[in-house]
N, C-alpha and C positions, 0 to 999 in steps of 0.2 A: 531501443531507441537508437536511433542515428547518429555516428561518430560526425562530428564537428570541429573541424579544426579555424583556429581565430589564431590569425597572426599578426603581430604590429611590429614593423622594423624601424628602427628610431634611422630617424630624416636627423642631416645634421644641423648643429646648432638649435637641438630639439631638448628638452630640458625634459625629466621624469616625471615631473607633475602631466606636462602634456601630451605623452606619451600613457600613461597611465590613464586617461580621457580619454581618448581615442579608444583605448583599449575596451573599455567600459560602457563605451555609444555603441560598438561593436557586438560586442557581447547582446547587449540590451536589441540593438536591430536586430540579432538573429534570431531572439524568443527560447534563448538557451535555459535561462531562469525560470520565465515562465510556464516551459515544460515541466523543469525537477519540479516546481513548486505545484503543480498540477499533480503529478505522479505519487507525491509524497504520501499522500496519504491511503492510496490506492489500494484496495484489498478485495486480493482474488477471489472471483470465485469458487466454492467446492464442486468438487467432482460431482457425477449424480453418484456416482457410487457409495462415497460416501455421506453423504447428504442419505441417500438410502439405510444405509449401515445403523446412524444415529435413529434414524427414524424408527426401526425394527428392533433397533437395543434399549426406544424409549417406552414403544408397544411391551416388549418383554415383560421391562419393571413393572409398570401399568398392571398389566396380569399377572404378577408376582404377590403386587400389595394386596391386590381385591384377593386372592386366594388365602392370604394370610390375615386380611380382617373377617372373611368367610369362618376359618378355624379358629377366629379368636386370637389371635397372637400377637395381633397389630391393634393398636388402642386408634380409632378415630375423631381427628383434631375439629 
């Protein structure tokens, strides 16, 4: 994301409240919130690699189980 810089220099005879609005119409015009608030909950993709990995270590188990209800060993639910 893109560094953003918002500055507000207080004008005199400018009191904190409206300094502090300013600041905040600023903010809000730039779509600085609306991005975080966008991004927040964003979840990467996996690699294919691994995305591959799991796949091949779920085929494994797969043919682990079927071999051991083959031999009896594994009772079937």
């Amino acid at each position: 994301m893109a560094k953003t810089v918002i500055e507000v220099r207080k004008n005199p005879n400018e009191n904190n409240s409206s300094i502090l609005r300013r600041f905040s119409r600023r903010i809000q015009e730039s779509g600085i919130i609306r991005k975080v608030k966008g991004a927040r909950y964003n979840v990467r993709k996996e690699s294919r690699l691994k995305v591959k990995k799991s796949a091949l270590k779920k085929l494994a188990r797969r043919q682990e189980i079927e071999h051991l209800k083959k031999l009896g060993k594994m009772v079937t639910k």
